[in-house]
MDTraj code that builds the backbone (N, CA, C; nanometers):
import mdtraj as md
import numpy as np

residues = "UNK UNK UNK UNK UNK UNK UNK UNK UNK UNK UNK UNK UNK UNK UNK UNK UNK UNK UNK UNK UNK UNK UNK UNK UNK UNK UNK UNK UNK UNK UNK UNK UNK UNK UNK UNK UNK UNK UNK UNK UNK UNK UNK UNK UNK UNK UNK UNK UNK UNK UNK UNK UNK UNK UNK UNK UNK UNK UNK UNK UNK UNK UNK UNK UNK UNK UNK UNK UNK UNK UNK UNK UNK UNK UNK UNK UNK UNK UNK UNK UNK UNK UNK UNK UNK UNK UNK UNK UNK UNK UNK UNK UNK UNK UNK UNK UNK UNK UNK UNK UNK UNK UNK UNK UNK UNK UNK UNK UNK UNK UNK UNK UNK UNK UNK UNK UNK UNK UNK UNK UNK UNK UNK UNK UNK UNK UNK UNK UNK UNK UNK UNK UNK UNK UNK UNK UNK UNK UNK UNK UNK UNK UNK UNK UNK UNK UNK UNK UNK UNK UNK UNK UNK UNK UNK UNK UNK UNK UNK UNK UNK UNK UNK UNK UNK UNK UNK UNK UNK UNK UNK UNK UNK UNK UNK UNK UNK UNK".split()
xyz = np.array([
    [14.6994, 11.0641, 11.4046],
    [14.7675, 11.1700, 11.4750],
    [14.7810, 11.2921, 11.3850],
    [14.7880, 11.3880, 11.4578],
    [14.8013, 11.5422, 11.3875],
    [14.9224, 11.5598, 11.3411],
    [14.9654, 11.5638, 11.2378],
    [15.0789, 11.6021, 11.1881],
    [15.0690, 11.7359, 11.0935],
    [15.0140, 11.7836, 11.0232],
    [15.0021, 11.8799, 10.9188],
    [14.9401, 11.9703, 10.9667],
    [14.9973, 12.1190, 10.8735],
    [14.9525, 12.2333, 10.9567],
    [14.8171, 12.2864, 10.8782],
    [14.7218, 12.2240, 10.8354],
    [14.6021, 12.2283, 10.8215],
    [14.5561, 12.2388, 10.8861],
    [14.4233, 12.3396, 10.9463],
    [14.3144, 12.3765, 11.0181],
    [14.1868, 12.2381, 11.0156],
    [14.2528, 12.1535, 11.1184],
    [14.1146, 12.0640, 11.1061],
    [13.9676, 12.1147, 11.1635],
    [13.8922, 12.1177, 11.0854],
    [13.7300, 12.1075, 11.1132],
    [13.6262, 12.0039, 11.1990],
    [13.5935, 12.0627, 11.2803],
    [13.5102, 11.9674, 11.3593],
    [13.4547, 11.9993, 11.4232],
    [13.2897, 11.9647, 11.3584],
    [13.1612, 11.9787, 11.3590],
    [13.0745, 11.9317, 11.4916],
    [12.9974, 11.9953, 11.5681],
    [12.9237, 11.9659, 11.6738],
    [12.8027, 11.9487, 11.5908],
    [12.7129, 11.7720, 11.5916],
    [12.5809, 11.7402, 11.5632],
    [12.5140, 11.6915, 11.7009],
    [12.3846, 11.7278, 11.6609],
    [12.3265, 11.6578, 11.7461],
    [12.1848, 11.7250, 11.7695],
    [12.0971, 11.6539, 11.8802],
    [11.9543, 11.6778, 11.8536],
    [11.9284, 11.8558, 11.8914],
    [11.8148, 11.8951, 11.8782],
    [11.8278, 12.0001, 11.9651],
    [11.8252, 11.9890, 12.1126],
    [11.8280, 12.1042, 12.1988],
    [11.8628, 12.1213, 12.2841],
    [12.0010, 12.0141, 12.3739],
    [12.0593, 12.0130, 12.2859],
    [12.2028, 11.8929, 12.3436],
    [12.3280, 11.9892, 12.3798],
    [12.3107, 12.0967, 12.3971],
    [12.4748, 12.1519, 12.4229],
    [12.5449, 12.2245, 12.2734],
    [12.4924, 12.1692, 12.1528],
    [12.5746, 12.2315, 12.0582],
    [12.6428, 12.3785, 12.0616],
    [12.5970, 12.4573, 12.0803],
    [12.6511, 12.5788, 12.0709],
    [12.7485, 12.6155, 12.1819],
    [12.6975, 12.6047, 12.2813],
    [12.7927, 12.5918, 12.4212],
    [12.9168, 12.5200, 12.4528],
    [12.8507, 12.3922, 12.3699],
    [12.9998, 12.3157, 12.3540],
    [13.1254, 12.3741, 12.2402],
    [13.0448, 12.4463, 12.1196],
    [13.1545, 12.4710, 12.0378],
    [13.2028, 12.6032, 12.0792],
    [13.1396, 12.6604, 12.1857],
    [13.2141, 12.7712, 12.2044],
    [13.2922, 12.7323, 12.3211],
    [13.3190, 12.6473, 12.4166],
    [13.3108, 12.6072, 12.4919],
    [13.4751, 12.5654, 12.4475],
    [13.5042, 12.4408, 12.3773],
    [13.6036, 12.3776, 12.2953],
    [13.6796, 12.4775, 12.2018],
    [13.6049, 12.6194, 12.1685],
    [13.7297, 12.7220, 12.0861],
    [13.8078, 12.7625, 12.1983],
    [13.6977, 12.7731, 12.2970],
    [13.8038, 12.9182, 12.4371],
    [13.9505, 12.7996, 12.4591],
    [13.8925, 12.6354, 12.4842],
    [13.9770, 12.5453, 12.5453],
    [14.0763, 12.5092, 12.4587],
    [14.0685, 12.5247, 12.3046],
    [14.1972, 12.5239, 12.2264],
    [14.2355, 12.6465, 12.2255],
    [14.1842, 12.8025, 12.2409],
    [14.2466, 12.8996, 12.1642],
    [14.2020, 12.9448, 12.0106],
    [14.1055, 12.9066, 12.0011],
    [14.0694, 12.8918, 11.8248],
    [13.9076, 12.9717, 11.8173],
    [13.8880, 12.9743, 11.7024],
    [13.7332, 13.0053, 11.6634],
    [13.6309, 12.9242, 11.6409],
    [13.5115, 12.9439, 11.6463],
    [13.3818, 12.8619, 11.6339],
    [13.2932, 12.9192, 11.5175],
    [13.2226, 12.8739, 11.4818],
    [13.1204, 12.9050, 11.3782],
    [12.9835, 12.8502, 11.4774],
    [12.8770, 12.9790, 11.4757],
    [12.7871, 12.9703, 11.5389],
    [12.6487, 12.9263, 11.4349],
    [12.5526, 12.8772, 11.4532],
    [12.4468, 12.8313, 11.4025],
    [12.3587, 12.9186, 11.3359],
    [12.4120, 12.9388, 11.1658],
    [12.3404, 13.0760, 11.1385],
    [12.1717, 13.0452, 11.1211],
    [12.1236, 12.9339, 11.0979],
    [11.9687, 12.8873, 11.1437],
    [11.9503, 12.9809, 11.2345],
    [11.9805, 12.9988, 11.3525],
    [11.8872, 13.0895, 11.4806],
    [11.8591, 13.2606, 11.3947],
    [11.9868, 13.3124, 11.3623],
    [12.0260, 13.4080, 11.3086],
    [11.9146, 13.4622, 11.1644],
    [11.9144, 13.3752, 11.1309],
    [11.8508, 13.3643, 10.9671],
    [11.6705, 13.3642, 11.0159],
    [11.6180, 13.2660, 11.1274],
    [11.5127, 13.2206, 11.1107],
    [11.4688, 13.3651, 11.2339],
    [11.5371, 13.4039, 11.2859],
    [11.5052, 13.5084, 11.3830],
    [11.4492, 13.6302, 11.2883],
    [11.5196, 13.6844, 11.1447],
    [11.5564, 13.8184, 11.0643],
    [11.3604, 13.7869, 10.9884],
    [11.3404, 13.6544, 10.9775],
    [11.2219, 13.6701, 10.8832],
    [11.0908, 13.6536, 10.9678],
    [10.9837, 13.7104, 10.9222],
    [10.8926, 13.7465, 10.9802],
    [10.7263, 13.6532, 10.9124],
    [10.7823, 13.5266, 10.9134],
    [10.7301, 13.4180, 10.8568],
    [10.7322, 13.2914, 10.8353],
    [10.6846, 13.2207, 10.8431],
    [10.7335, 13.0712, 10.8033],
    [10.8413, 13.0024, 10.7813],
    [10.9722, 12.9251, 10.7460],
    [11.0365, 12.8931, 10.7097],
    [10.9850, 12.8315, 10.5748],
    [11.0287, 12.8489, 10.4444],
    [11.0419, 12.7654, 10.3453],
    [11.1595, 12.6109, 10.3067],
    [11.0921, 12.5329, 10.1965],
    [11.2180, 12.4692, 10.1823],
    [11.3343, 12.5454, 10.1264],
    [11.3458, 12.6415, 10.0315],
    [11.4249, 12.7296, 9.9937],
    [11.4954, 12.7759, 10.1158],
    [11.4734, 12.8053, 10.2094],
    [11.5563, 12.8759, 10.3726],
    [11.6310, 12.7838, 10.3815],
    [11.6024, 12.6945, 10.3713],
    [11.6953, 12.5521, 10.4391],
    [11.8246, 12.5289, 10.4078],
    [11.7961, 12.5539, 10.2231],
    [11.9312, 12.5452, 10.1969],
    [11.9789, 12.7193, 10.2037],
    [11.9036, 12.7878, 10.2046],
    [11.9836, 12.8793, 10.2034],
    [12.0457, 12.9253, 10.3259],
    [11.9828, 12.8835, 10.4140],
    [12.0766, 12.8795, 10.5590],
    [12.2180, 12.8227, 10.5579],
    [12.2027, 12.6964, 10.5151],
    [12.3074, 12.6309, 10.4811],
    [12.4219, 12.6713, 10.4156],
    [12.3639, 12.7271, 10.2814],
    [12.4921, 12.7753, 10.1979],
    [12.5434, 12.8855, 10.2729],
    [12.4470, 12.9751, 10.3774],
    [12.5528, 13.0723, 10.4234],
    [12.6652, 13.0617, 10.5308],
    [12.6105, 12.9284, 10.5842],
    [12.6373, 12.8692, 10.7420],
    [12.7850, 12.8299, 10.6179],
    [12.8190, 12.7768, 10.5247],
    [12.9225, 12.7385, 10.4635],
    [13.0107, 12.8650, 10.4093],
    [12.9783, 12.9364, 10.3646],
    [13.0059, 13.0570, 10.3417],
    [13.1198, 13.1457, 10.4795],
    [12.9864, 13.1358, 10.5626],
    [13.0886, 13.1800, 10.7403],
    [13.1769, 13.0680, 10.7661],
    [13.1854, 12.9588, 10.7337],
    [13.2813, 12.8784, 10.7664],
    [13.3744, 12.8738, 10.6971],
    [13.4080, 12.9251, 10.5996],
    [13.4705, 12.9288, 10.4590],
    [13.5808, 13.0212, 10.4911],
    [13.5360, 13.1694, 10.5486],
    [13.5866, 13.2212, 10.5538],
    [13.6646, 13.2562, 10.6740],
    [13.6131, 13.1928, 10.7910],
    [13.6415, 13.1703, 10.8972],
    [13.7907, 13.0762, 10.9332],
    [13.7915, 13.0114, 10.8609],
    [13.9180, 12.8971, 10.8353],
    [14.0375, 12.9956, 10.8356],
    [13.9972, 13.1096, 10.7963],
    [14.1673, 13.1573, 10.8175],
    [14.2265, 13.2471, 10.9934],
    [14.0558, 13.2472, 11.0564],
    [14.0962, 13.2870, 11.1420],
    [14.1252, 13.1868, 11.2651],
    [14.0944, 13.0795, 11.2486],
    [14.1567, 12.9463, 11.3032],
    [14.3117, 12.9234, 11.3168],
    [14.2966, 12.8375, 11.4412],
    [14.4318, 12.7951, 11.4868],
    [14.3931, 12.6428, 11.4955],
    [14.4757, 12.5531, 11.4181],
    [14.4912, 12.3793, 11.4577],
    [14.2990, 12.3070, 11.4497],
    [14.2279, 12.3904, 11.5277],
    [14.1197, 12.3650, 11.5054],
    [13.9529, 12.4631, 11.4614],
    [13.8869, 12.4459, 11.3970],
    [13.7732, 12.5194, 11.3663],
    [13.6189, 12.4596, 11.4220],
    [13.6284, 12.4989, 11.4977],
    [13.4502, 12.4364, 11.5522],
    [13.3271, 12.4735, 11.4730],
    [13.2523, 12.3861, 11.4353],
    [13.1298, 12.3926, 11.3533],
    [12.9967, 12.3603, 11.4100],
    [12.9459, 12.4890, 11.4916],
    [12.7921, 12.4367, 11.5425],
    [12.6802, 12.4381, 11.4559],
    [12.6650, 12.3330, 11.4172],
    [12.5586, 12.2624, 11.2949],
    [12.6087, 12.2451, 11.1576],
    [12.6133, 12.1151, 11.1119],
    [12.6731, 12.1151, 10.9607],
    [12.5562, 12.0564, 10.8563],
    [12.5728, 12.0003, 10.7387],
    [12.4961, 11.9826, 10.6376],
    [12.4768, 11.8283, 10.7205],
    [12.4675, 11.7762, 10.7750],
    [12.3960, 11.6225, 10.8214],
    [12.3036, 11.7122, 10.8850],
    [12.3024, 11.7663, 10.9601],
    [12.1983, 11.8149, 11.0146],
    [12.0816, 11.9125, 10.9646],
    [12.1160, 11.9661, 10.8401],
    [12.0295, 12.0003, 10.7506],
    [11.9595, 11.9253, 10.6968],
    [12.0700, 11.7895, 10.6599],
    [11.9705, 11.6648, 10.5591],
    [11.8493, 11.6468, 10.6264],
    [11.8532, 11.6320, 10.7746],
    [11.7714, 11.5793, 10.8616],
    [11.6608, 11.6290, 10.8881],
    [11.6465, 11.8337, 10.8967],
    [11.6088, 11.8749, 10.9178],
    [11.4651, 11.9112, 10.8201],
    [11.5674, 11.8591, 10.6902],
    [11.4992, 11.8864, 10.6054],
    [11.3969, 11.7586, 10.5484],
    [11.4634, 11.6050, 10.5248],
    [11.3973, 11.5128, 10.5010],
    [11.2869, 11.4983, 10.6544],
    [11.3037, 11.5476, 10.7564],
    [11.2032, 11.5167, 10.8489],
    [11.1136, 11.6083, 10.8527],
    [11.0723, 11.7424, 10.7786],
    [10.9797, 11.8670, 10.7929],
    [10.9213, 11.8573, 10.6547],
    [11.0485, 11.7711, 10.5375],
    [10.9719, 11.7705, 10.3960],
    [10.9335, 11.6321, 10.3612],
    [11.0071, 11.5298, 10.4565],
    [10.9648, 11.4073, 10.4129],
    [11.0102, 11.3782, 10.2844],
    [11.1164, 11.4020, 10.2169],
    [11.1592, 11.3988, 10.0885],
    [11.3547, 11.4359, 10.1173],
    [11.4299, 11.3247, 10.0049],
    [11.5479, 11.3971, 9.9867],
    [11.5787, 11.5190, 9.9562],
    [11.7039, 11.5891, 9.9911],
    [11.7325, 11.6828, 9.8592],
    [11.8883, 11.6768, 9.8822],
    [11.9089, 11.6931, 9.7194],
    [12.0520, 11.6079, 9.6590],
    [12.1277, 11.6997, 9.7478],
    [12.1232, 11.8798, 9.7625],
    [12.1947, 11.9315, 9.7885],
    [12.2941, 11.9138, 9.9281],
    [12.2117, 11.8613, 10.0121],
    [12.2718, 11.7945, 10.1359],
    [12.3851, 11.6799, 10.1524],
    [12.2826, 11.5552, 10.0373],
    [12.3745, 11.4409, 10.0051],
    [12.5299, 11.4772, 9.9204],
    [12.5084, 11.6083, 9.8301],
    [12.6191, 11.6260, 9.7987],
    [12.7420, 11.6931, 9.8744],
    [12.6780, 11.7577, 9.9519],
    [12.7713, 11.8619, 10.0323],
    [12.8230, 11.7684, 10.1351],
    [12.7728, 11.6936, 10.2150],
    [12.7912, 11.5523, 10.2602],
    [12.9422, 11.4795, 10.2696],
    [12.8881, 11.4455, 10.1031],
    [13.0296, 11.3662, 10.0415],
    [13.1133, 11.4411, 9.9869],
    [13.0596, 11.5582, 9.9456],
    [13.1680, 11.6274, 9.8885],
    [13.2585, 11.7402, 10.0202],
    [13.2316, 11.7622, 10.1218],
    [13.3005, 11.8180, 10.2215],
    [13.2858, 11.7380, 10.3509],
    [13.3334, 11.6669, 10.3589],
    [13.3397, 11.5998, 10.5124],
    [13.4520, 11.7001, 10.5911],
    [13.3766, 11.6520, 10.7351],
    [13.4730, 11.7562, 10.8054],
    [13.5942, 11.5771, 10.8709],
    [13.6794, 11.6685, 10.9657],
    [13.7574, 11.5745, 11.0314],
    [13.7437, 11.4978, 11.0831],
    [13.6335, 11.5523, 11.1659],
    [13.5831, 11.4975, 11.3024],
    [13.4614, 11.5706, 11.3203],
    [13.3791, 11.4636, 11.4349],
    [13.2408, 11.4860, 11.4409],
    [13.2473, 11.4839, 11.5631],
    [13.1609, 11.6230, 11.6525],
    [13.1454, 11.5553, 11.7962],
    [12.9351, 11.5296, 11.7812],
    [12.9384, 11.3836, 11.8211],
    [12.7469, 11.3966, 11.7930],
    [12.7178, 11.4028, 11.9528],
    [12.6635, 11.5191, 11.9766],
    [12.5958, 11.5500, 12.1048],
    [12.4779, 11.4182, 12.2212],
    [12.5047, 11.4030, 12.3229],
    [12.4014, 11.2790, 12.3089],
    [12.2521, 11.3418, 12.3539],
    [12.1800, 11.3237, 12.3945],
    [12.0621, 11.4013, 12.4400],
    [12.0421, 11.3538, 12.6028],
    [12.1376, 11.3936, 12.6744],
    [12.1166, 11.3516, 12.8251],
    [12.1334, 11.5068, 12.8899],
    [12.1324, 11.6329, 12.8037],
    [12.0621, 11.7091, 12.8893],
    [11.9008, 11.7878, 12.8764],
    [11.8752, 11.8492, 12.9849],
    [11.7028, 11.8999, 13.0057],
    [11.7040, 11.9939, 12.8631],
    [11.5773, 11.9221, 12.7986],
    [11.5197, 11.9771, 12.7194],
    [11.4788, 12.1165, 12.7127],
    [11.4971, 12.2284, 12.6729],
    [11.4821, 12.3728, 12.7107],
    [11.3861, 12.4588, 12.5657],
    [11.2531, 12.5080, 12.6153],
    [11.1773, 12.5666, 12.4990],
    [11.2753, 12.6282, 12.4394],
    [11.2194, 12.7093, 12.2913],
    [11.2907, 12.7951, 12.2287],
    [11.1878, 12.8101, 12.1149],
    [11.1440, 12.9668, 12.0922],
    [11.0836, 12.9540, 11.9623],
    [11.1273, 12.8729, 11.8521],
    [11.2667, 12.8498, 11.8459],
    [11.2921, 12.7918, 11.7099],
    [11.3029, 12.6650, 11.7281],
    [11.2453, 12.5879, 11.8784],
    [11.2673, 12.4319, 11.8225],
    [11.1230, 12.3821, 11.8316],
    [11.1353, 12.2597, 11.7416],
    [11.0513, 12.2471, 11.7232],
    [10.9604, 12.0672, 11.7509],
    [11.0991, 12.0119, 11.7967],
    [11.0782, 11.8602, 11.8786],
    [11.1092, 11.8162, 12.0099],
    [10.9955, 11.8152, 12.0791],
    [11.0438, 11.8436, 12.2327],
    [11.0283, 11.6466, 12.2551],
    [11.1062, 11.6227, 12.3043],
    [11.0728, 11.4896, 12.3635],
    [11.1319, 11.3501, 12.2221],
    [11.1618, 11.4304, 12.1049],
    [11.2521, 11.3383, 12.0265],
    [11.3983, 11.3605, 12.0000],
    [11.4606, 11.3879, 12.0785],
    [11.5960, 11.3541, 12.1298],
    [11.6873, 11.2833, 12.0659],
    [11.6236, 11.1209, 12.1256],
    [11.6804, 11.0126, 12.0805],
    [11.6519, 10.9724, 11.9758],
    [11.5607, 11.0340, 11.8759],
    [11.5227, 10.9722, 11.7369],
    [11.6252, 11.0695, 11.6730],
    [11.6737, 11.2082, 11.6954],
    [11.7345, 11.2428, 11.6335],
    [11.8698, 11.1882, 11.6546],
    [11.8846, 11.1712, 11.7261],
    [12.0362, 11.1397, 11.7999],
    [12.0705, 11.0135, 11.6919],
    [11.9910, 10.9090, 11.6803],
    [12.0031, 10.7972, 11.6280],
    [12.0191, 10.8163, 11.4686],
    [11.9493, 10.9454, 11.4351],
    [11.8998, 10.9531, 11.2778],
    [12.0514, 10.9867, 11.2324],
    [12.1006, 11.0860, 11.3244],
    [12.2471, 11.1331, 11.3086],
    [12.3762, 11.0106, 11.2748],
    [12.3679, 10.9568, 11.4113],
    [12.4265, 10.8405, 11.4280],
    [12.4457, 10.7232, 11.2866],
    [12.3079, 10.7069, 11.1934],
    [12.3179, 10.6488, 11.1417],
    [12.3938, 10.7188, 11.0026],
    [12.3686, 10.8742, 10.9759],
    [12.3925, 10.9356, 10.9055],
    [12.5853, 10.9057, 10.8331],
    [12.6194, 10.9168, 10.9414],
    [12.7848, 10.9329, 11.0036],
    [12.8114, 10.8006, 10.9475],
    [12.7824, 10.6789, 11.0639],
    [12.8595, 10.5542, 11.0193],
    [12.8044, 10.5106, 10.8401],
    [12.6608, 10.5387, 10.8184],
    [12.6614, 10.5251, 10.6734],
    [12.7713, 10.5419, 10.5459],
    [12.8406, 10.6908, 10.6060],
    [12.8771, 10.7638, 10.5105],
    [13.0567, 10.7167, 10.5597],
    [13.0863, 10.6008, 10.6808],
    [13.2253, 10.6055, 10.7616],
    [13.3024, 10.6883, 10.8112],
    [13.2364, 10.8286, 10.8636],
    [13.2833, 10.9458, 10.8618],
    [13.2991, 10.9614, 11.0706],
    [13.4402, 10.9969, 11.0662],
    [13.5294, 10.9596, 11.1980],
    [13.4281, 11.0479, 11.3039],
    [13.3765, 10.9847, 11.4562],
    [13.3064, 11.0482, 11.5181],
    [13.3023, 11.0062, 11.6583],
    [13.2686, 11.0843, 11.7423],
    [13.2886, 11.0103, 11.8907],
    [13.1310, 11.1152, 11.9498],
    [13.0851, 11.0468, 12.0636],
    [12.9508, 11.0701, 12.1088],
    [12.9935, 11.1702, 12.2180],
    [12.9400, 11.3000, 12.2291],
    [12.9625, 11.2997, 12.3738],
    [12.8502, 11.3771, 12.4767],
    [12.8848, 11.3006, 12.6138],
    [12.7622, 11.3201, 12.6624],
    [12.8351, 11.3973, 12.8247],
    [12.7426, 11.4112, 12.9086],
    [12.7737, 11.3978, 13.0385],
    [12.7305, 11.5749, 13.0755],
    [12.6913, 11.6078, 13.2029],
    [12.6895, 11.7561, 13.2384],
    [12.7775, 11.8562, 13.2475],
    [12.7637, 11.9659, 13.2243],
    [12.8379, 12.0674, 13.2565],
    [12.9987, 12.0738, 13.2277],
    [13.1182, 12.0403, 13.2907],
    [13.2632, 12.0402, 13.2986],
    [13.2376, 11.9126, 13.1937],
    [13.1756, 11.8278, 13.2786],
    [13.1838, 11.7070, 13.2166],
    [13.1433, 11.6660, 13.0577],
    [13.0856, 11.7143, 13.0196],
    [13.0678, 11.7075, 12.8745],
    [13.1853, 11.7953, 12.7644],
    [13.2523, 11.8958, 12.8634],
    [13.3458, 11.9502, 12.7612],
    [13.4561, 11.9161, 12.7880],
    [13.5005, 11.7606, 12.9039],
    [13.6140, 11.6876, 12.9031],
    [13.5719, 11.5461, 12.8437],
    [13.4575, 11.4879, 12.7843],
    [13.4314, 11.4234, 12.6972],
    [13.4913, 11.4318, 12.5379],
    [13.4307, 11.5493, 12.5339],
    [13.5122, 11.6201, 12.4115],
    [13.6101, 11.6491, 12.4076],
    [13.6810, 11.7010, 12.4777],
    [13.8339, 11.7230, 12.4603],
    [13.9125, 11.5985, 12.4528],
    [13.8512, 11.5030, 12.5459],
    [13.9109, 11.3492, 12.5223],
    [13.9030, 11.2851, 12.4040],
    [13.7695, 11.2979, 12.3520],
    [13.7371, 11.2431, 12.2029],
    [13.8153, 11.2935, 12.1000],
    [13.8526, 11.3916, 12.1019],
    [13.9435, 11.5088, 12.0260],
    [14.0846, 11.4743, 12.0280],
    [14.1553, 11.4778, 12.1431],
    [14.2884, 11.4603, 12.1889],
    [14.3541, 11.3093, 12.1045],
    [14.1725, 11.2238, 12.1093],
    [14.2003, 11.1090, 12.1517],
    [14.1944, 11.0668, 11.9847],
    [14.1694, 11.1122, 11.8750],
    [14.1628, 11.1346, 11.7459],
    [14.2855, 11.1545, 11.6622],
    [14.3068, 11.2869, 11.7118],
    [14.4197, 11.4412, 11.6760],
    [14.5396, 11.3462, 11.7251],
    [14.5834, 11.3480, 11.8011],
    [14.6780, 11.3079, 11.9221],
    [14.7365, 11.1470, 11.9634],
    [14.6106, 11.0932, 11.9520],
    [14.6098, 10.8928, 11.9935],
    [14.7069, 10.9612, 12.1457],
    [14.5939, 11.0544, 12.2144],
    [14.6407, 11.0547, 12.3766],
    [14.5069, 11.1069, 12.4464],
])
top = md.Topology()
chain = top.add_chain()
for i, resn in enumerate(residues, 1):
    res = top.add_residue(resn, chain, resSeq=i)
    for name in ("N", "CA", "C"):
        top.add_atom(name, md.element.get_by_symbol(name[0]), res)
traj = md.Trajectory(xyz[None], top)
């Protein structure tokens, strides 16, 4: 239960095209609070080239950076669309290789709470994605990411209204034990 007046953090993962962004903006309007948007789109939109492994983390460190500073404009809760699990992923699945910087940021900043997106809605192009039809491999890669590490999380799925009273339940149901 919520007792302390700390700004809890809690991160929207999940595959692409699952709702992330919609949902975390979705869940600030429904507490009253702020979101942190996915500076990946932002970052990979400005360059006029390839992505490197160097982008990856440097997306990252800035995506931490806006969240960093963002914490003070929060109320009770801070929404996080995309965190460092989802970098690990992004990155061991495009480089096929670890990198520590993920595993550390990982363990060394866990958020509160996790909402992991499920992949039960329509897949939608986008220049920047780049796995149409693996969904559920990501979904799972996530999944395993989380309970590996015992880090508190609830799934949520369902359309439209319904996916952002999933979440609010998962949330309530965390924060609250209601």
């Amino acid at each position: 239960m919520m007792t302390e007046n700390k700004i809890k953090r809690i991160a929207i993962i999940g595959p692409e095209s699952s709702g992330k962004s919609a949902l975390s903006r979705a869940l600030a309007m429904n507490y009253k609070t702020t979101w942190i948007s996915e500076y990946a789109r932002e970052y990979l939109s400005r360059i006029d080239r390839s992505y490197l492994e160097s982008d990856i983390i440097t997306i990252y460190k800035e995506q931490w950076e806006l969240e960093s500073s963002a914490i003070n404009e929060a109320h009770k809760f801070l929404f996080i669309d995309t965190e460092f699990i989802i970098g690990k992923v992004w990155y061991e699945h495009v480089y096929n290789k670890p990198c520590t910087y993920f595993d550390n940021m990982i363990k060394q900043y866990p958020y509160d709470f996790y909402l992991l997106t499920f992949p039960d809605l329509p897949w939608e192009a986008d220049p920047l994605r780049e796995n149409p039809g693996k969904g559920l491999y990501f979904f799972e890669w996530y999944k395993n990411i989380l309970e590996e590490h015992n880090l508190p999380y609830s799934i949520v799925s369902g359309i439209g209204d319904d996916r952002l009273q999933c979440a609010v339940q998962a949330i309530n149901q965390h924060f609250y034990g209601s």
